[in-house]
N, C-alpha and C positions, 0 to 999 in steps of 0.2 A: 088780096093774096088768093091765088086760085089753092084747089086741092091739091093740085100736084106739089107746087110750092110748102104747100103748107105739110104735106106726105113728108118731103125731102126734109124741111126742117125738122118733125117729128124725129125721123131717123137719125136724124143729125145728133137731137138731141136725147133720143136713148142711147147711139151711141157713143156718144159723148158720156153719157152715167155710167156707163158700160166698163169706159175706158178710166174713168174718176173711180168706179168701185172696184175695178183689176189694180189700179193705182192704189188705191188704198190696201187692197190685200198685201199688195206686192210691199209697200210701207209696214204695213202691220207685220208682213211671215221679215222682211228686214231688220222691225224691232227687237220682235220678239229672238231672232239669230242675236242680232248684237246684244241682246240682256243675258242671252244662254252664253253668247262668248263671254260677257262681262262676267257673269256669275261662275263661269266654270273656271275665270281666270285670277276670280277671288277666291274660290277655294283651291285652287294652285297655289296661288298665293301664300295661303293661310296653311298650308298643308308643308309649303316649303319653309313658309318662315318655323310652323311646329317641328318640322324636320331640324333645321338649325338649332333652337332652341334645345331638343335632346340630343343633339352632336357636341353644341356647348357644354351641356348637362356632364354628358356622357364624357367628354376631354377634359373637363374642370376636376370631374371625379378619379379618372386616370391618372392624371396629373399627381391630384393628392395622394393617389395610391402610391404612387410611381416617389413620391418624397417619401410616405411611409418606411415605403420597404427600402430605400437608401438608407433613410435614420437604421433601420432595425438592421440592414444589412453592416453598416459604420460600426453599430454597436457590437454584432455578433462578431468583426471582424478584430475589434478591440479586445473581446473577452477571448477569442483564438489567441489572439499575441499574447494576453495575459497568460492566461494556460500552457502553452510552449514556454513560455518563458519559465515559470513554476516547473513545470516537466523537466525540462534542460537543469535548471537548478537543485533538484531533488536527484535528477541522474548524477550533476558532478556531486552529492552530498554523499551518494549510496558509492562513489568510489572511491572519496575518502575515505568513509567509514569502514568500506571493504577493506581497504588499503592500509589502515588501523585496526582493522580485526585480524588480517593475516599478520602482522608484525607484532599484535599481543597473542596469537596464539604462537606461533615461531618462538618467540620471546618463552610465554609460558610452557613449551615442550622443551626446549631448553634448561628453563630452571628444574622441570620432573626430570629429567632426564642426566642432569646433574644433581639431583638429589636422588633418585635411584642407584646413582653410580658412587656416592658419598654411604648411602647406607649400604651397599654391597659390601664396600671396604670395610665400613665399619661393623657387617657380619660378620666379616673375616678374620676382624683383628678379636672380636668377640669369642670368636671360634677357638681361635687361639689362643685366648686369656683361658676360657673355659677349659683347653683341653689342658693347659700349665696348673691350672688351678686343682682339675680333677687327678695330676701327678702328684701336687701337693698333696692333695687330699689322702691318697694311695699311700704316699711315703708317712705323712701322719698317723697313720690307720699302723702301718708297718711300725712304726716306731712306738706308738701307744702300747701295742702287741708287747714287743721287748719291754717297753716298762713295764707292764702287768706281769708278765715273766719271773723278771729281775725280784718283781716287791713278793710274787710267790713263792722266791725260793727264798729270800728273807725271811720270810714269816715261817716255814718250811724250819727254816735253821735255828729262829728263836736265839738270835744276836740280840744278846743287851746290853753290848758295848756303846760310850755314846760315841764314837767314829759312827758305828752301824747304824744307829736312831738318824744321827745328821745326813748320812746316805736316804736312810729308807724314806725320811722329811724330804728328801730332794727329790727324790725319783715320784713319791708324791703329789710333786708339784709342777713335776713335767708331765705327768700321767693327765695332771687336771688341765695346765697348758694344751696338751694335745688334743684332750679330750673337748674343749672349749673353741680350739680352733678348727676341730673335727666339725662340732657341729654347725660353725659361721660357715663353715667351706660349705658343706652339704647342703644347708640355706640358700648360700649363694650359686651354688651350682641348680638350684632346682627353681631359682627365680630366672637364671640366665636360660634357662630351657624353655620354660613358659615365654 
């Protein structure tokens, strides 16, 4: 093999390592992309499946809220209907009762009002017993007078006839009559004024 030959293979032959360690770089900067893709597409990955996992989290949880506040709202809407209903029922109880209140007061102005008008009358007829009684009373008084009179001039005359005794005995006893009805009257005239 002459020099030259042997020149030319040399060059052959570094460039040939040349082109085997550009190849390898070229393989290596390829790997090392494909493990950057792999790697960046496992934490894509991982990053989407953690994403899903708190969307599940997160809708599982809503969910349950979301039946919560149904129950609670079901309930609140029952204690509403209760409560109206109670309301509505205590309203028509208070028109009853109103409706029973104005018919026992109606009722009871009524009965005052015929019992004011019972004792009116019955002032009136009071009025007028009293004022026949206080006539009585006047002409009693009037006639007691004459019998005191009568038994004065008796006594006066000094009659001891017994005609005269059984007069002056009578007039005596109309004297005490009048006198006894004088004072019932007067009683009763001064209770009827009180």
């Amino acid at each position: 093999m002459t020099d030259t030959e042997r020149k030319k293979f040399v060059d052959q032959f570094l460039y040939t390592e040349q082109e085997l360690a550009a190849a390898k770089g070229r393989e290596k900067a390829l790997q090392d992309q494909l493990l950057k893709e792999v790697t960046d597409s496992q934490v894509k990955l991982q990053n989407e499946t953690n994403l899903r996992i708190k969307s599940e989290s997160r809708a599982a949880s809503a969910e349950e809220k979301a039946t919560s506040l149904e129950g609670k709202l079901s309930h609140l809407s029952e204690t509403i209907e209760r409560e109206k209903k109670r309301l509505q029922e205590d309203h028509s109880q208070l028109k009853r009762d109103s409706k029973f209140s104005i018919s026992r007061i109606t009722a009871n102005l009524e009965q005052m009002e015929c019992r004011a008008n019972n004792a009116e009358k019955e002032a009136e007829l009071l009025k007028e017993q009293l004022d026949h009684l206080k006539d009585q009373f006047n002409e009693c008084l009037h006639q007691k007078t004459e019998v005191e009179k009568k038994l004065a001039t008796f006594s006066s005359q000094e009659v001891s006839s017994t005609g005269s005794n059984v007069l002056v005995k009578q007039l005596q006893q109309e004297l005490q009559h009048y006198t006894n009805f004088s004072r019932n009257s007067n009683d009763m005239i001064i209770n009827r004024e009180e």
